[in-house]
BADRENFI-62087 format. One record per residue: residue in one letter; y, x, z of N, C-alpha, C, O, CB in turn. Coordinates in nm, 2 decimals. Atoms other than C-alpha are relative to their C-alpha. Glycine has a CB too. Example, Ala and Ser with C-alpha at 12.3 -4.5 7.8 and 13.67 -1.06 7.14 Angstrom:
% residues 2
REC;A;-0.12;0.09;0.00;-0.45;1.23;0.78;0.12;0.09;0.00;0.12;0.19;0.07;0.00;-0.10;0.12
REC;S;-0.11;-0.09;0.00;-0.11;1.37;0.71;0.11;-0.08;0.08;0.22;-0.03;0.09;0.05;0.04;-0.14
This chain:
% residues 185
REC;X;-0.12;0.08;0.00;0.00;0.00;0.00;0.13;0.09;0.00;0.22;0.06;-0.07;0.00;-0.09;0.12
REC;X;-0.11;-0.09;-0.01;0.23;0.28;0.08;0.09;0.06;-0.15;0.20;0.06;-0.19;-0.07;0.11;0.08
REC;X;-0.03;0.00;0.11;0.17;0.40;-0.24;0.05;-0.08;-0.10;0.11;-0.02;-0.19;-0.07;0.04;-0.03
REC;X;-0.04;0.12;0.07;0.25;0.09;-0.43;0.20;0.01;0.00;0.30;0.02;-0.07;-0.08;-0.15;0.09
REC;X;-0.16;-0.04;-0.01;0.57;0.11;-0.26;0.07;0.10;-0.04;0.18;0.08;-0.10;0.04;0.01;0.11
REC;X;-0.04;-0.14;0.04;0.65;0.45;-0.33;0.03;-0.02;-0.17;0.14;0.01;-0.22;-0.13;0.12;0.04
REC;X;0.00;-0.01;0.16;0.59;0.41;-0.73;0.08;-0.15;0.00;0.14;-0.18;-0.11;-0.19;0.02;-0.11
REC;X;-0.15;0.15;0.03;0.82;0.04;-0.70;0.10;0.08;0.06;0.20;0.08;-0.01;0.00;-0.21;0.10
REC;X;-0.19;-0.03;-0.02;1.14;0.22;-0.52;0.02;0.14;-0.14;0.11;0.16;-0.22;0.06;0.10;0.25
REC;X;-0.02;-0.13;0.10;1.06;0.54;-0.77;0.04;-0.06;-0.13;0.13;-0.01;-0.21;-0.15;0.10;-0.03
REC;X;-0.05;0.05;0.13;1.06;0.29;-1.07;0.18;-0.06;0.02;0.27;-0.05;-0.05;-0.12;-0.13;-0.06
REC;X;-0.16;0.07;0.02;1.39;0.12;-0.96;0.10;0.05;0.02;0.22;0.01;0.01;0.04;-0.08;0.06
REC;X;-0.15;-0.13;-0.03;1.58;0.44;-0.88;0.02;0.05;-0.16;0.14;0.09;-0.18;-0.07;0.19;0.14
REC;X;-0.05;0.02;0.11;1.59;0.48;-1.23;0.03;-0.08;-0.12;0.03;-0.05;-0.24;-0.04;0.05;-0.02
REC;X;-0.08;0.13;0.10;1.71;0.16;-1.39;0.17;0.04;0.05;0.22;0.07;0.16;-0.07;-0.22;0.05
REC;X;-0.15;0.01;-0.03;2.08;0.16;-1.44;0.04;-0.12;-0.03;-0.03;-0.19;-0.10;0.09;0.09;-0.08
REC;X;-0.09;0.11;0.01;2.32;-0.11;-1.42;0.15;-0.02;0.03;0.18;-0.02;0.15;-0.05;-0.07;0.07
REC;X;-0.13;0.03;-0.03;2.68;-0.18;-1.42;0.00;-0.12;0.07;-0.03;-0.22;0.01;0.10;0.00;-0.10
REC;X;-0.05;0.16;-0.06;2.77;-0.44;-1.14;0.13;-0.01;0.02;0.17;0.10;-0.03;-0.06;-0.04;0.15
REC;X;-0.14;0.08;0.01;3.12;-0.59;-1.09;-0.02;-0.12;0.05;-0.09;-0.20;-0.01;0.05;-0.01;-0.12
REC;X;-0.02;0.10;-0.15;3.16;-0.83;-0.82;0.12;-0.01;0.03;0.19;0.09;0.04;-0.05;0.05;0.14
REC;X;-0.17;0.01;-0.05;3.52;-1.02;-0.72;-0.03;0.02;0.15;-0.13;-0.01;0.20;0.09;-0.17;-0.04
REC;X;-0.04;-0.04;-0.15;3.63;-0.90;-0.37;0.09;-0.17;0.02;0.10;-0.27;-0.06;0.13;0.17;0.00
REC;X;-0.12;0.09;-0.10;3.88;-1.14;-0.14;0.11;0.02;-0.08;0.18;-0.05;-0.15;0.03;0.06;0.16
REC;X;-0.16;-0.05;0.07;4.16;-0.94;-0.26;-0.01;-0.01;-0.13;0.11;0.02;-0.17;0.04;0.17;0.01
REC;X;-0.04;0.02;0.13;4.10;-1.00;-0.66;-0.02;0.07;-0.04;0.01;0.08;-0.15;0.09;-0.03;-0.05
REC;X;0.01;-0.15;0.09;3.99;-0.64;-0.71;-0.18;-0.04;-0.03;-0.24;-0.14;0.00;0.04;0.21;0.12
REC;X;0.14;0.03;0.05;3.63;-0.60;-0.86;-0.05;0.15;0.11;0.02;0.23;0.16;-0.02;0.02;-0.22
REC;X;0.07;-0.10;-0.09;3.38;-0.36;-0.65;-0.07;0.05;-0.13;-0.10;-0.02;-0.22;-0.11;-0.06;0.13
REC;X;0.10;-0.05;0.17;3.19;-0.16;-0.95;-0.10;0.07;0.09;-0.07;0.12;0.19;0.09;0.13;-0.15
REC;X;0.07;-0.10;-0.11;2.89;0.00;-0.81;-0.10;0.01;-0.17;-0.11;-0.07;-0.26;-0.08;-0.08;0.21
REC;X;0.04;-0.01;0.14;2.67;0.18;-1.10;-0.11;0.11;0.08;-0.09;0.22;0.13;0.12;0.07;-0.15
REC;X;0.14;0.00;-0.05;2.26;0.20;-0.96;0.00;0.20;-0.03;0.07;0.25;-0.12;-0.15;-0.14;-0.11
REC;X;0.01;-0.14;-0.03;2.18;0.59;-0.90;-0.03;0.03;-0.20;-0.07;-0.05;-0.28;-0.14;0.04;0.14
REC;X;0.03;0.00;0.17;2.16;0.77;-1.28;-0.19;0.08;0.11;-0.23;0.08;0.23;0.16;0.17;-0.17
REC;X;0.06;-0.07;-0.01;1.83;0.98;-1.32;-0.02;0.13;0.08;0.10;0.15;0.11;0.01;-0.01;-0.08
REC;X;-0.01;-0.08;-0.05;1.75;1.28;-1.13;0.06;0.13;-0.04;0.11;0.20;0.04;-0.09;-0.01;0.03
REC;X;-0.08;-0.08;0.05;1.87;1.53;-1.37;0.13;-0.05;-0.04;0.22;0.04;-0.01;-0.07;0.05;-0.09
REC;X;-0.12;0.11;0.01;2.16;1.31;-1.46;0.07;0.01;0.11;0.19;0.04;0.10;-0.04;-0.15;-0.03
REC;X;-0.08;-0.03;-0.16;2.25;1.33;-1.09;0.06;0.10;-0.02;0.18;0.10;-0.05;-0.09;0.04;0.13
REC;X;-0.08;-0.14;-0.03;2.29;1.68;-1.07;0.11;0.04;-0.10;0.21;0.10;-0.07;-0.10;0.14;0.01
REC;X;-0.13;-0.08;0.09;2.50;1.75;-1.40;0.11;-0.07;0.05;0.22;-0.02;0.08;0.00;0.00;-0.19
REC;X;-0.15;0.08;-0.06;2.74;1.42;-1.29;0.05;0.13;0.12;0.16;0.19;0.11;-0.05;-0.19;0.12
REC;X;-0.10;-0.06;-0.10;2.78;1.63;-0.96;0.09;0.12;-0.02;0.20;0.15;0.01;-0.08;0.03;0.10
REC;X;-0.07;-0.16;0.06;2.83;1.97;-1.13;0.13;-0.06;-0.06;0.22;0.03;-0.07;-0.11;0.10;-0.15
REC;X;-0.18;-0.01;0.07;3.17;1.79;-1.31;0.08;-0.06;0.10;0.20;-0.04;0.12;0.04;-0.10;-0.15
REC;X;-0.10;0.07;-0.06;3.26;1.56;-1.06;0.08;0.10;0.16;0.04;0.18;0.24;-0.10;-0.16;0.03
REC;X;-0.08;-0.08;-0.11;3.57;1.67;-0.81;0.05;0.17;-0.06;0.11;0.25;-0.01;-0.13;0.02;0.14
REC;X;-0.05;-0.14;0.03;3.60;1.98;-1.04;0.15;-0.04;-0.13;0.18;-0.15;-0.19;-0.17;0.13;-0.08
REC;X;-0.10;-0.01;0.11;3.92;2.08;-1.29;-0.04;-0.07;-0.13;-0.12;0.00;-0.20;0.02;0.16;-0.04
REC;X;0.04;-0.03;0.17;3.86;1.95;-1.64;0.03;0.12;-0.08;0.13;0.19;-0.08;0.06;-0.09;-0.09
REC;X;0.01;-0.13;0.09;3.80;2.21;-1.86;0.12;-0.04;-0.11;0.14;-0.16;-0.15;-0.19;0.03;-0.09
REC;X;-0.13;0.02;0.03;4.14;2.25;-2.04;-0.07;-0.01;-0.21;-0.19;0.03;-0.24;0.13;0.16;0.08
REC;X;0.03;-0.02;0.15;4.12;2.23;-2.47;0.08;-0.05;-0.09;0.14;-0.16;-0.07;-0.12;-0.06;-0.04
REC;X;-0.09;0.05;0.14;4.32;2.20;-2.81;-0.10;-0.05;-0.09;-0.20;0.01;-0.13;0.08;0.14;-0.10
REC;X;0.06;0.06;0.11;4.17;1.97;-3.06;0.08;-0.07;-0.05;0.18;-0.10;0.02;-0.11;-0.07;0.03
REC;X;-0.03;0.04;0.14;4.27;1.82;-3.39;-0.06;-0.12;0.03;-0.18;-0.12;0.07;-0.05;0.09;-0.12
REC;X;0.09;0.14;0.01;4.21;1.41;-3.40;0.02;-0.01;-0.16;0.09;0.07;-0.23;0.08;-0.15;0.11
REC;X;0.02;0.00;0.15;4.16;1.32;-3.75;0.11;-0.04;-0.08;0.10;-0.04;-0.21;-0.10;-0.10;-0.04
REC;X;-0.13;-0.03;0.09;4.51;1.28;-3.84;0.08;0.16;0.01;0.19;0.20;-0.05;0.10;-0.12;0.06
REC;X;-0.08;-0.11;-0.02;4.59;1.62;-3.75;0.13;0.06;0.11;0.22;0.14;0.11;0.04;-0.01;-0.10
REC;X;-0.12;0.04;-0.13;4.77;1.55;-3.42;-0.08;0.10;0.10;-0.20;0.08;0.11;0.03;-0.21;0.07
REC;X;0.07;-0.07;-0.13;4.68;1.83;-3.13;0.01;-0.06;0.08;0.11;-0.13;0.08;0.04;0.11;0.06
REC;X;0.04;-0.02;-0.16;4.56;1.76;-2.79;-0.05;0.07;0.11;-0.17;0.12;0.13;-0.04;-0.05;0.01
REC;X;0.01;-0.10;-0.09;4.60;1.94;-2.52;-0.02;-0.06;0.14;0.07;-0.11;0.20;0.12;0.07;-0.02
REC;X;-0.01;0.06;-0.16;4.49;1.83;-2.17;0.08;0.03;0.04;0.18;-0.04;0.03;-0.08;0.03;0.11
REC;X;-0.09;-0.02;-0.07;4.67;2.01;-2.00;0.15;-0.11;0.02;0.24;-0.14;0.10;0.01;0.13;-0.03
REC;X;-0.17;0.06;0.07;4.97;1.80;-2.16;-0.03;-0.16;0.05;0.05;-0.25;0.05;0.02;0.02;-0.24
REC;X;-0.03;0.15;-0.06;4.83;1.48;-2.01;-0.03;0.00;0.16;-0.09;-0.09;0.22;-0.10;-0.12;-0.08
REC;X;0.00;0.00;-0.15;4.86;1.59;-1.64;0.15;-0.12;-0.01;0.24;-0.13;-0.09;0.03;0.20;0.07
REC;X;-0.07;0.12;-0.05;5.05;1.27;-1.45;-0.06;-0.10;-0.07;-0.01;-0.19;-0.01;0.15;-0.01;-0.02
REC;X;0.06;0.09;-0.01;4.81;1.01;-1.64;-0.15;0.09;0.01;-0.20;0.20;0.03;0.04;-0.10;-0.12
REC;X;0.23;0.03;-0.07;4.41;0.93;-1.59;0.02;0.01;-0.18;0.10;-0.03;-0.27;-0.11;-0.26;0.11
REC;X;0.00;0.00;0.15;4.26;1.05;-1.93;-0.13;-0.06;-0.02;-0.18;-0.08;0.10;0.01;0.14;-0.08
REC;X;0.08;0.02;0.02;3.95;0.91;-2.08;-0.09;0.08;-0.06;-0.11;-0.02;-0.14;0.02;-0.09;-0.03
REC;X;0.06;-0.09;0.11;3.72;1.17;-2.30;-0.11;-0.10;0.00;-0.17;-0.13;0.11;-0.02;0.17;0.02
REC;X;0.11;0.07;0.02;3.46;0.96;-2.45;-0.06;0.02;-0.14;-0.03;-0.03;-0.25;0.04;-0.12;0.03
REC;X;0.14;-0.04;0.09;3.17;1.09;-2.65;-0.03;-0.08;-0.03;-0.06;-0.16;0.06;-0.11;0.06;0.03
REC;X;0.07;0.08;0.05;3.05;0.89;-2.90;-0.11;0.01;-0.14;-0.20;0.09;-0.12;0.08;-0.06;-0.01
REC;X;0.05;0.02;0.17;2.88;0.82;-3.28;0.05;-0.12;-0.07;0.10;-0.22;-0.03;-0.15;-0.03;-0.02
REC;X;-0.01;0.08;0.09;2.93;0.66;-3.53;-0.05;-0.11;-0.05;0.00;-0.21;-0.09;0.00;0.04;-0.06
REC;X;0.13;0.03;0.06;2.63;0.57;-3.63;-0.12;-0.09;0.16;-0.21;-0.17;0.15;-0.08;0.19;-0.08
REC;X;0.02;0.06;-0.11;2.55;0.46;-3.25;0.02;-0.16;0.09;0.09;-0.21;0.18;0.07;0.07;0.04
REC;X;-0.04;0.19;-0.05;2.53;0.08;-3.17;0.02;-0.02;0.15;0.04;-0.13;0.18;-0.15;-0.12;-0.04
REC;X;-0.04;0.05;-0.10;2.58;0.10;-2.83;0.17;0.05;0.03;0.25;-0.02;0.09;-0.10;0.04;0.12
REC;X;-0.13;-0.03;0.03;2.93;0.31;-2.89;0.07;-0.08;-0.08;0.19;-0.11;-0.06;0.02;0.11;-0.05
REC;X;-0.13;0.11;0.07;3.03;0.07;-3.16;0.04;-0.12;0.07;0.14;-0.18;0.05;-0.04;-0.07;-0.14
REC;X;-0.04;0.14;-0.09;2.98;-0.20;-2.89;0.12;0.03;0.10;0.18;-0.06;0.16;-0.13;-0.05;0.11
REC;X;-0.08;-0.04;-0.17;3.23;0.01;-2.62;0.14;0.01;-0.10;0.24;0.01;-0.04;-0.06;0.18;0.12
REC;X;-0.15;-0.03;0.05;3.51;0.07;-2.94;0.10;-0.14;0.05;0.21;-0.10;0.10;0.01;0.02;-0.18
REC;X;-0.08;0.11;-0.08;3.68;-0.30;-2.82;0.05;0.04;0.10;0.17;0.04;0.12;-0.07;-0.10;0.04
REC;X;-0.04;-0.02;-0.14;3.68;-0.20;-2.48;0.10;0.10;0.00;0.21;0.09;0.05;-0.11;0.04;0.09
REC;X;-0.09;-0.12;0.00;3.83;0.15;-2.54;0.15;-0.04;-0.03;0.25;0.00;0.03;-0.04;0.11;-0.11
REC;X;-0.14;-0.02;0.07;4.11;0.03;-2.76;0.07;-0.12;0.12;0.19;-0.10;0.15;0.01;-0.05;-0.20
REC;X;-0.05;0.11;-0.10;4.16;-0.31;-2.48;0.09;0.13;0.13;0.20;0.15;0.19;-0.17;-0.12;0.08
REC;X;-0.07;-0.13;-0.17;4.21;0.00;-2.19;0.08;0.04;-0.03;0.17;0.04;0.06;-0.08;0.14;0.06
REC;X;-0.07;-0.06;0.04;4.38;0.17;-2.38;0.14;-0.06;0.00;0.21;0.00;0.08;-0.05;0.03;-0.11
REC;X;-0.01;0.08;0.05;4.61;-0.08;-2.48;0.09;-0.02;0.15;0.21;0.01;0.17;-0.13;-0.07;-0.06
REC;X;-0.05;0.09;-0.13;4.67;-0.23;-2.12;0.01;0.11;0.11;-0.01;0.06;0.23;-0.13;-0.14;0.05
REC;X;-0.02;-0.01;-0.11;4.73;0.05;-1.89;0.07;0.16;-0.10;0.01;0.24;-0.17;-0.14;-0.02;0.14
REC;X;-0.08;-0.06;0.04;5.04;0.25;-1.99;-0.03;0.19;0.05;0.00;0.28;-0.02;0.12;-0.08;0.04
REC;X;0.07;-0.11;-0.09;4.89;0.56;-1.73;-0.09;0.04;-0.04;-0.16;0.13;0.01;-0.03;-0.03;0.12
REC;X;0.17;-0.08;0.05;4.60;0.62;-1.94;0.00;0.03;-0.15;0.04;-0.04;-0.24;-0.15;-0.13;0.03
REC;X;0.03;-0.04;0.15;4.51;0.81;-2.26;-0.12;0.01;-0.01;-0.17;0.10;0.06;0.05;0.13;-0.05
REC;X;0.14;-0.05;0.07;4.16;0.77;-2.44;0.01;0.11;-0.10;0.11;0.14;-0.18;-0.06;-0.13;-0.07
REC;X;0.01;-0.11;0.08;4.04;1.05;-2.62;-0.17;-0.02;-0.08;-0.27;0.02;-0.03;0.03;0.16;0.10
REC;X;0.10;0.00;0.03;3.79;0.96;-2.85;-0.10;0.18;-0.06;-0.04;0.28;-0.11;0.03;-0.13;-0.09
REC;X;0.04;-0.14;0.06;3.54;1.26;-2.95;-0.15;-0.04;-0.12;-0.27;-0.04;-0.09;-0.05;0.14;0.17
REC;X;0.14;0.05;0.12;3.29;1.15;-3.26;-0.09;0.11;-0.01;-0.05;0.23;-0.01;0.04;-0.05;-0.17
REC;X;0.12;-0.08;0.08;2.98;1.31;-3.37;0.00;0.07;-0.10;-0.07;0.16;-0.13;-0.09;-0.05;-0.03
REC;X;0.03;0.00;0.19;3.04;1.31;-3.72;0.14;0.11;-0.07;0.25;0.10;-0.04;0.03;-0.22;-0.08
REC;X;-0.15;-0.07;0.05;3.28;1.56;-3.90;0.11;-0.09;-0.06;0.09;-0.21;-0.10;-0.04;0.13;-0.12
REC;X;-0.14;0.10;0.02;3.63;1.44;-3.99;-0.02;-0.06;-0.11;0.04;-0.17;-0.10;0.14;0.07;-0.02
REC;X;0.01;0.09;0.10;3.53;1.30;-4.33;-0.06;-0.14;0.01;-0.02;-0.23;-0.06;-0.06;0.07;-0.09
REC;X;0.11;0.09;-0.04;3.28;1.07;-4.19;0.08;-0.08;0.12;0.06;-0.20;0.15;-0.15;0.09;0.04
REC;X;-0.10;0.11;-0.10;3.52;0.95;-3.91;0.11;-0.04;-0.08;0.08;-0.16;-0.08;0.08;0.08;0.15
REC;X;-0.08;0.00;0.04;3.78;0.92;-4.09;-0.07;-0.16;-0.09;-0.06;-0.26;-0.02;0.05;0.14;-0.05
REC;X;0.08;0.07;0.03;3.57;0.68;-4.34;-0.03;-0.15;0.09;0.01;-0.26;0.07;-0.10;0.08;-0.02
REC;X;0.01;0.12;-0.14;3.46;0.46;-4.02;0.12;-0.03;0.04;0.12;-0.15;0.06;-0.07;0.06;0.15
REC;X;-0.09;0.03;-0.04;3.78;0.45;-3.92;0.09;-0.10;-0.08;0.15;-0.19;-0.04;0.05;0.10;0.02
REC;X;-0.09;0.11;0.07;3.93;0.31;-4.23;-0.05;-0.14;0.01;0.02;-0.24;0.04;0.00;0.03;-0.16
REC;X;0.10;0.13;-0.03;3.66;0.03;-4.21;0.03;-0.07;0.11;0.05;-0.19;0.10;-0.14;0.04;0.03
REC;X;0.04;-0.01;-0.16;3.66;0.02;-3.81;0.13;0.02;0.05;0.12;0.11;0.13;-0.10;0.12;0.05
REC;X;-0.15;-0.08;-0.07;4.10;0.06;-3.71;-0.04;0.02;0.14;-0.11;-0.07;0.18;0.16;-0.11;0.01
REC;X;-0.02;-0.01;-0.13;4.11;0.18;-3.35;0.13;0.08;0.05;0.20;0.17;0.00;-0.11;0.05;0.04
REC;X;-0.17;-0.03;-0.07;4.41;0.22;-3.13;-0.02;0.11;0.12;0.05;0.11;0.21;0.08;-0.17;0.10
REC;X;0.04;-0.09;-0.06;4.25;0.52;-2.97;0.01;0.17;-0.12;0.01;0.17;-0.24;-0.13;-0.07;0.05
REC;X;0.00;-0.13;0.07;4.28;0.93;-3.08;-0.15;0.03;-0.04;-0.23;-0.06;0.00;0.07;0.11;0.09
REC;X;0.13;0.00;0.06;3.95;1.02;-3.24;0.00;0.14;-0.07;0.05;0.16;-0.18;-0.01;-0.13;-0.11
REC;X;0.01;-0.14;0.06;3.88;1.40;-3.28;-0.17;-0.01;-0.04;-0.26;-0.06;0.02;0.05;0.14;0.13
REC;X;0.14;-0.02;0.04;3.58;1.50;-3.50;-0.07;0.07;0.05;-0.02;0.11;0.16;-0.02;0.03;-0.10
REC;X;0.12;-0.09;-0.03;3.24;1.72;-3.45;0.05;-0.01;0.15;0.11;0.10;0.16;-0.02;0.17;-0.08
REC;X;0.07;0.09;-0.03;3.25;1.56;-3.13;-0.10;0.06;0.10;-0.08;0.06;0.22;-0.05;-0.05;-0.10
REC;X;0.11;-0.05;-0.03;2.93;1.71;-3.06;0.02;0.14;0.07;0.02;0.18;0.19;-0.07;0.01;-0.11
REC;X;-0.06;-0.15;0.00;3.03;2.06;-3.12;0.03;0.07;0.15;-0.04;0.13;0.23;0.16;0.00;-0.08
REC;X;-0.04;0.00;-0.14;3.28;2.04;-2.84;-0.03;-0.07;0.10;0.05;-0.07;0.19;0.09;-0.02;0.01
REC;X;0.03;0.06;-0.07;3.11;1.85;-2.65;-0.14;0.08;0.10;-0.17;0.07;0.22;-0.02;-0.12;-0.08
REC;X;0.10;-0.08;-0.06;2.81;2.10;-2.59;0.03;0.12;0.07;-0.05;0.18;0.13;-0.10;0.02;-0.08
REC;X;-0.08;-0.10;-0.05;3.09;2.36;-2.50;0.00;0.00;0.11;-0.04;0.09;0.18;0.11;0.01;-0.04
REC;X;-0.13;0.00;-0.12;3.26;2.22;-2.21;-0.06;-0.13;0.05;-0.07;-0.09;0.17;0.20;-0.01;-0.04
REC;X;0.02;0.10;-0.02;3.14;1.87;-2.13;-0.13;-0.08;-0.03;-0.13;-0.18;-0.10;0.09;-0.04;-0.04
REC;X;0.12;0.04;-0.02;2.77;1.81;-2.08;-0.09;-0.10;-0.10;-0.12;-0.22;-0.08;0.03;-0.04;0.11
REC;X;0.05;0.09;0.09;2.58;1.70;-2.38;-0.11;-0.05;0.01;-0.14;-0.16;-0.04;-0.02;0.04;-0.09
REC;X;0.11;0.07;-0.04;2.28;1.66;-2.22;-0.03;-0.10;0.09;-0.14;-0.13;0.14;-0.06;0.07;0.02
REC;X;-0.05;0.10;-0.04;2.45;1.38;-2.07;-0.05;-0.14;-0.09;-0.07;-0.25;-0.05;0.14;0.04;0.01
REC;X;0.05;0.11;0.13;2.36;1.17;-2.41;0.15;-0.03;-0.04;0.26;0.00;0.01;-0.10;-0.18;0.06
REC;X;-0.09;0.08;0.05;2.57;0.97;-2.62;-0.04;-0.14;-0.01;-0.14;-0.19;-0.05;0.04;0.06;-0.11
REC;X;-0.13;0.04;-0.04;2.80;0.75;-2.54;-0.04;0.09;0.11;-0.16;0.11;0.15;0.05;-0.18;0.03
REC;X;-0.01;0.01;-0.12;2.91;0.92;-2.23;0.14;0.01;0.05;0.20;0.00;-0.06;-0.08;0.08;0.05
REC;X;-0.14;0.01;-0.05;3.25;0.94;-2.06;0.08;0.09;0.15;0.05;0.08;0.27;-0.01;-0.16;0.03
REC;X;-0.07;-0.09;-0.12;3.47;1.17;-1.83;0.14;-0.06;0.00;0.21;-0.09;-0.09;0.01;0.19;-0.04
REC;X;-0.10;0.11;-0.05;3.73;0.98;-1.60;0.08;0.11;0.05;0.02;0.16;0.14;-0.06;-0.12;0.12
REC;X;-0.09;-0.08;-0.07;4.01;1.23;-1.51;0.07;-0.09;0.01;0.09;-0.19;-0.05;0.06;0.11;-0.05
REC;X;-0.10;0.06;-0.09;4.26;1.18;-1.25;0.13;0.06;-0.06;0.12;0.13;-0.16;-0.03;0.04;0.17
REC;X;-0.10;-0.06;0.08;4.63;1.26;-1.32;0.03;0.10;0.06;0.14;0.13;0.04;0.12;-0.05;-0.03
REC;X;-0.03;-0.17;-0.05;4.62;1.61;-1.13;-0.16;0.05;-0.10;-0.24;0.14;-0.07;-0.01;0.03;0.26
REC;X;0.10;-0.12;0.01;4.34;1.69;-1.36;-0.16;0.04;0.04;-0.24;0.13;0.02;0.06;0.07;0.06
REC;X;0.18;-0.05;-0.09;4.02;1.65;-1.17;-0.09;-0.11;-0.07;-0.06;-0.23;-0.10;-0.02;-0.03;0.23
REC;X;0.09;0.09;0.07;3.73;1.51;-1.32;-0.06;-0.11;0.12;-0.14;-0.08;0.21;-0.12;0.10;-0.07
REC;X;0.03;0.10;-0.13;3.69;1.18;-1.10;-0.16;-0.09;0.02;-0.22;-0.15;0.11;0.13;-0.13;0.00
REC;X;0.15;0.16;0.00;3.35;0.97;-1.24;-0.02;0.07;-0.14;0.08;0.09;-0.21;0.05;-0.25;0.00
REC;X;0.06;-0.02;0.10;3.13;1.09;-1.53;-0.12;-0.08;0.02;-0.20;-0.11;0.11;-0.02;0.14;-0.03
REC;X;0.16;0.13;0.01;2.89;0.84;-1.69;-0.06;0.04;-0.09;-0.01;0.04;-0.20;0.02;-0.17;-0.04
REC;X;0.10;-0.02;0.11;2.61;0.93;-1.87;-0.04;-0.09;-0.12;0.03;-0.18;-0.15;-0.11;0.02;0.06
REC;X;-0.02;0.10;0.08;2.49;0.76;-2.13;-0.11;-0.12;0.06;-0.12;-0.23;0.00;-0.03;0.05;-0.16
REC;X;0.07;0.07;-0.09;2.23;0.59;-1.87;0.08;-0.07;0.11;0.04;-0.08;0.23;-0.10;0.08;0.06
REC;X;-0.10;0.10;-0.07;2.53;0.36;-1.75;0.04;-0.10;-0.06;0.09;-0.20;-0.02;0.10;0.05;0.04
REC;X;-0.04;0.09;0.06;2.56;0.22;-2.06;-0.10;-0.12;-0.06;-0.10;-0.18;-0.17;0.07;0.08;-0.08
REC;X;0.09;0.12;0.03;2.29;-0.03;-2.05;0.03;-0.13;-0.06;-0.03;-0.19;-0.15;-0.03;-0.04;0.11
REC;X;-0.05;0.14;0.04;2.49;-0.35;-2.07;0.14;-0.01;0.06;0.17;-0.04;0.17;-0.09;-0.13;0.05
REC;X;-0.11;-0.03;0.04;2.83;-0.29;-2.22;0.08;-0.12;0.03;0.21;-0.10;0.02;0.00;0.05;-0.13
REC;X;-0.08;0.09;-0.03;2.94;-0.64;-2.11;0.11;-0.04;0.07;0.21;-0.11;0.05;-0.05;-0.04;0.03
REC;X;-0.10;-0.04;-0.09;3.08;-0.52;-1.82;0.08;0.09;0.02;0.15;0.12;0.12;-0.03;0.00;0.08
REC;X;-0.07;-0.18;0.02;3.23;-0.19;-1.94;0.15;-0.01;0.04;0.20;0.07;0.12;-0.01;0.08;-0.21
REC;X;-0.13;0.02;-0.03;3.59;-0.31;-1.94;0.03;-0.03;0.13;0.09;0.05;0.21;0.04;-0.08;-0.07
REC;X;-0.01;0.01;-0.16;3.59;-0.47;-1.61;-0.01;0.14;0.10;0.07;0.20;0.17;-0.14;-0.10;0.05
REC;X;0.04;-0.13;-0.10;3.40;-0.17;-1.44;0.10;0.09;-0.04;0.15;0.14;0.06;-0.18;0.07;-0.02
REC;X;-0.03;-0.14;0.03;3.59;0.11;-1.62;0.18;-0.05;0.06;0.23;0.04;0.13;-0.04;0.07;-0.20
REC;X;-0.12;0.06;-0.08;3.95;-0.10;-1.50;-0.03;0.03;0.12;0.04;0.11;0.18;0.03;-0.15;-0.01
REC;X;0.04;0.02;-0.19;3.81;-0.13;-1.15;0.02;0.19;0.02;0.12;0.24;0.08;-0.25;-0.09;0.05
REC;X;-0.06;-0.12;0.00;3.79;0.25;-1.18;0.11;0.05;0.01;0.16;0.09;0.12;0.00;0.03;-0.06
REC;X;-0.12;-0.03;-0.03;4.08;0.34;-1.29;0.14;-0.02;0.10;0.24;0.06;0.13;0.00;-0.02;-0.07
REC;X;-0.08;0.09;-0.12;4.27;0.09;-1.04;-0.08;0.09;0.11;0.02;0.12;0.18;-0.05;-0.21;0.01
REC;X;0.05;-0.10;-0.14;4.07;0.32;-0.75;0.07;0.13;-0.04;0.08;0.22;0.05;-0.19;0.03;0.03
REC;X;-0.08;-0.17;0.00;4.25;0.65;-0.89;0.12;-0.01;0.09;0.19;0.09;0.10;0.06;0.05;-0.16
């Protein structure tokens, strides 16, 4: 019996879920079920540290520079193109975006600039959108995180909440939860 138990809390420590719950006060509680065991430790390796500083090119040819968005919360969010659970989260990005004057998304695609660019014409978004993506992504910001995944900086700079791509189960609640966030910075 022991064992029974043991292999049911082991299976449910690895399901993810975004919950979102109204409070008293009108704020939402977000709570997001433990990731994986390796998933654990890289979240912890970013979270509470500097973001790693970088110049990138978004597909119009516009730099970005972290450093240059110290005083807001930034978003960096790994994605594809070609990724159906990322094309489900582009709404949300451009809504966040959109509704909280303190915050810059930074999209980062997979696909080299020709191929975003392409999607893009198809696909408008009200978000920055630098190519390969990948590239930089296996540099500085944990690829073996998966795609979609997402790094939540604070406005001094510190990496506050990284989500793997084992958060993005069910994207229903992505906007809610990732507001509720940001509203806790």
């Amino acid at each position: 019996m022991k064992s029974l138990f043991l292999v049911l809390i082991t299976m449910l420590s690895f399901q993810i879920d975004i919950t979102a719950q109204a409070t008293s006060n009108g704020h939402f509680l977000v709570e997001f079920e433990k990731f994986s065991p390796p998933s654990q430790a890289l979240v912890k390796s970013f979270e509470g540290h500097i973001a790693e500083p970088f110049l990138a090119k978004d597909v119009n040819g516009v730099e970005h520079y972290l450093p240059s968005y110290k005083g807001k919360n930034v978003i960096l969010w790994f994605w594809s193109t070609e990724d159906a659970i990322a094309i489900e989260q582009v709404g949300s990005m451009t809504l966040l975006q959109q509704r909280n004057e303190n915050l810059k998304v930074i999209g980062f695609a997979k696909e080299p600039k020709a191929k975003v660019q392409e999607y893009l014409r198809q696909n408008p978004m009200d978000i920055d959108v630098i190519p390969n993506g990948e590239i930089f992504g296996q540099m500085a910001y944990g690829a073996e995180l998966g795609n979609p995944r997402m790094f939540i900086i604070d406005e001094f700079g510190i990496i506050k909440v990284v989500l793997p791509v084992e958060a993005f189960a069910d994207n229903s609640k992505l906007l809610v939860s990732l507001e509720s966030i940001l509203n806790g910075l």
